[in-house]
C-alpha positions as a LaTeX table, in Angstrom:
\begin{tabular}{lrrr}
\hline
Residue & $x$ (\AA) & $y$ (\AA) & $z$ (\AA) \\
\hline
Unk1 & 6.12 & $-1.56$ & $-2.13$ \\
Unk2 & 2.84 & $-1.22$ & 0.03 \\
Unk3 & 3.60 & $-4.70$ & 1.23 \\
Unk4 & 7.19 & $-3.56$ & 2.10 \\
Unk5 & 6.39 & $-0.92$ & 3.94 \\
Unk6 & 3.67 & $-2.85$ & 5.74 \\
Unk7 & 5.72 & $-5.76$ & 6.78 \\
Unk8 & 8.34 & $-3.29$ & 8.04 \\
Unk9 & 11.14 & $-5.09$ & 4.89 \\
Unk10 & 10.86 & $-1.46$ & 3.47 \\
Unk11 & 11.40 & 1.19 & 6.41 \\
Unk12 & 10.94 & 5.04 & 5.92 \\
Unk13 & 13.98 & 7.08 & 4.65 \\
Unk14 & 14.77 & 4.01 & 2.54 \\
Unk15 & 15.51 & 4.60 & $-1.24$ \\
Unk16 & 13.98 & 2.96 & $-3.75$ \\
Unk17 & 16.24 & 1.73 & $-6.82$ \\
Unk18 & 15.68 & 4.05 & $-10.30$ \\
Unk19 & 12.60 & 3.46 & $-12.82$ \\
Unk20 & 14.43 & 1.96 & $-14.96$ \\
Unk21 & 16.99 & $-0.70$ & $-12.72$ \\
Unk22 & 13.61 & $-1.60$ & $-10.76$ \\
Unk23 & 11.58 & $-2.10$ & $-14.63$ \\
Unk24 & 14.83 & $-4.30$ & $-15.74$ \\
Unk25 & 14.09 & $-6.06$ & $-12.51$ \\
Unk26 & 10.58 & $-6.72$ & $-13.35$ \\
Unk27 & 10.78 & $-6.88$ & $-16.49$ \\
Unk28 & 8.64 & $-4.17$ & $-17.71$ \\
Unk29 & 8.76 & $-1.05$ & $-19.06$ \\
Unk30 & 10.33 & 1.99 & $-17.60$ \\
Unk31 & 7.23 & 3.55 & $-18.06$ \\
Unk32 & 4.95 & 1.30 & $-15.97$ \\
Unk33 & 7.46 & 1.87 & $-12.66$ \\
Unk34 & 6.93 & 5.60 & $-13.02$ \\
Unk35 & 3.41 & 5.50 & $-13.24$ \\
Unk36 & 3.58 & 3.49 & $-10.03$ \\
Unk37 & 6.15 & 5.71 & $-8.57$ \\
Unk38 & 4.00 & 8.91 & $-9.37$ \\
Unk39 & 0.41 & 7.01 & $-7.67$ \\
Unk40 & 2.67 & 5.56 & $-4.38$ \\
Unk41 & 3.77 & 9.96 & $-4.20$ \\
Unk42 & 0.24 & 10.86 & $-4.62$ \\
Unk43 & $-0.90$ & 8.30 & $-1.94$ \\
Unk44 & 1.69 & 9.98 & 0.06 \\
Unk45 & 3.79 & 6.39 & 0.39 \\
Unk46 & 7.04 & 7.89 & $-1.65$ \\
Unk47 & 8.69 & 11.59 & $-1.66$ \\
Unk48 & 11.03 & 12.38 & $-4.96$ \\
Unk49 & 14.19 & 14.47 & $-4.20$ \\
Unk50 & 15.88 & 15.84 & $-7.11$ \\
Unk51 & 19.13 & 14.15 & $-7.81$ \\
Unk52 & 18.08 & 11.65 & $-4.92$ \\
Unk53 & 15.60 & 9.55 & $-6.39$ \\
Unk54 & 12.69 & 8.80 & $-4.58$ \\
Unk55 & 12.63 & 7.40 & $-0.93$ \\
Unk56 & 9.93 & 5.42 & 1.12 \\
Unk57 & 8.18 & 8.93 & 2.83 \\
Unk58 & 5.68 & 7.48 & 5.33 \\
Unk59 & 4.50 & 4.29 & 6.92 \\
Unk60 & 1.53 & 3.70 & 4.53 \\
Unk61 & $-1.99$ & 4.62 & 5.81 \\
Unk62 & $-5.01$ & 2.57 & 4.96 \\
Unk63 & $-6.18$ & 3.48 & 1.73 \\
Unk64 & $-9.17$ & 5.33 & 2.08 \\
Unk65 & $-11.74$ & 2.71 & $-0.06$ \\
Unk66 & $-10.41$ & 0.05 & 2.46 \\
Unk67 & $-11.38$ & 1.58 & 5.31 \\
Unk68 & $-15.03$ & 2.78 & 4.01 \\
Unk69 & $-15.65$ & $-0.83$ & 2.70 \\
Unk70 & $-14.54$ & $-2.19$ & 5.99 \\
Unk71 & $-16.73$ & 0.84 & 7.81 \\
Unk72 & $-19.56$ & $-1.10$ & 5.27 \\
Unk73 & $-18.68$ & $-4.25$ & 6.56 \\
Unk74 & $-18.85$ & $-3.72$ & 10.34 \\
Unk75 & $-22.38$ & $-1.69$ & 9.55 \\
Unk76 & $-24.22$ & $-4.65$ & 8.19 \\
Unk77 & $-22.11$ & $-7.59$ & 10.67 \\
Unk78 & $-23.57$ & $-5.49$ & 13.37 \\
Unk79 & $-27.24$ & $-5.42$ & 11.74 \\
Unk80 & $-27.04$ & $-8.65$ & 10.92 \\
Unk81 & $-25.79$ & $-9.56$ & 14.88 \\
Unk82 & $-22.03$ & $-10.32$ & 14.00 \\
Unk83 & $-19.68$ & $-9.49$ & 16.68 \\
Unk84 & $-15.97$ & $-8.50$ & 16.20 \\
Unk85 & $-14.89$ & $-12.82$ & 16.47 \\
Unk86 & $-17.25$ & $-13.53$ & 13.90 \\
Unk87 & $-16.06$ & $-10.48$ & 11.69 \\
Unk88 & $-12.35$ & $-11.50$ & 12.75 \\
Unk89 & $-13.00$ & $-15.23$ & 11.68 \\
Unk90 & $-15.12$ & $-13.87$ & 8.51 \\
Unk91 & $-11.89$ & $-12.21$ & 6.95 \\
Unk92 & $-9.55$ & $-14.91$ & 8.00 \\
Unk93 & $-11.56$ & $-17.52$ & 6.39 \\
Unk94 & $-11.27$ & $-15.47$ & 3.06 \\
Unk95 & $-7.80$ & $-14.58$ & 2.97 \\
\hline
\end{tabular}
């Protein structure tokens, strides 16, 4: 779903099919999908309405250990005389 939303497939407002259609889907239990459900609504990602199901709420924000490790990373490129291409270049050659 955080890949949804990111690439803009997923747009806010949109609902998201019940815990249990989506864990037929994936085959897995209907258990597993709330968990998920519950951690995307704590990450502020999904809202639940009652009697609505739950709905995409936001356009996801970095997750907060992201950006610190990538605060991390730019600390020591810089000490180490890196520049934004290299960093750039760096993460493109890893992913």
């Amino acid at each position: 779903m955080r890949q949804g939303v990111a690439s803009g497939e997923l747009a806010v407002g949109e609902q998201l099919p019940p815990a249990a259609e989506l864990a037929g889907a994936l085959a897995v239990d209907r258990n597993t999908v709330l968990v998920a459900y519950r951690q995307l609504r704590d990450e502020g990602l999904l809202e639940f309405r009652r009697g609505r199901g739950a709905r995409i709420a936001s356009a996801m924000a970095e997750p907060a250990a992201v950006t610190e490790a990538a605060q991390a990373l730019v600390a020591v490129a810089r000490r180490h005389g890196l520049g934004r291409g290299d960093l750039i270049r760096l993460i493109e050659k890893l992913t």
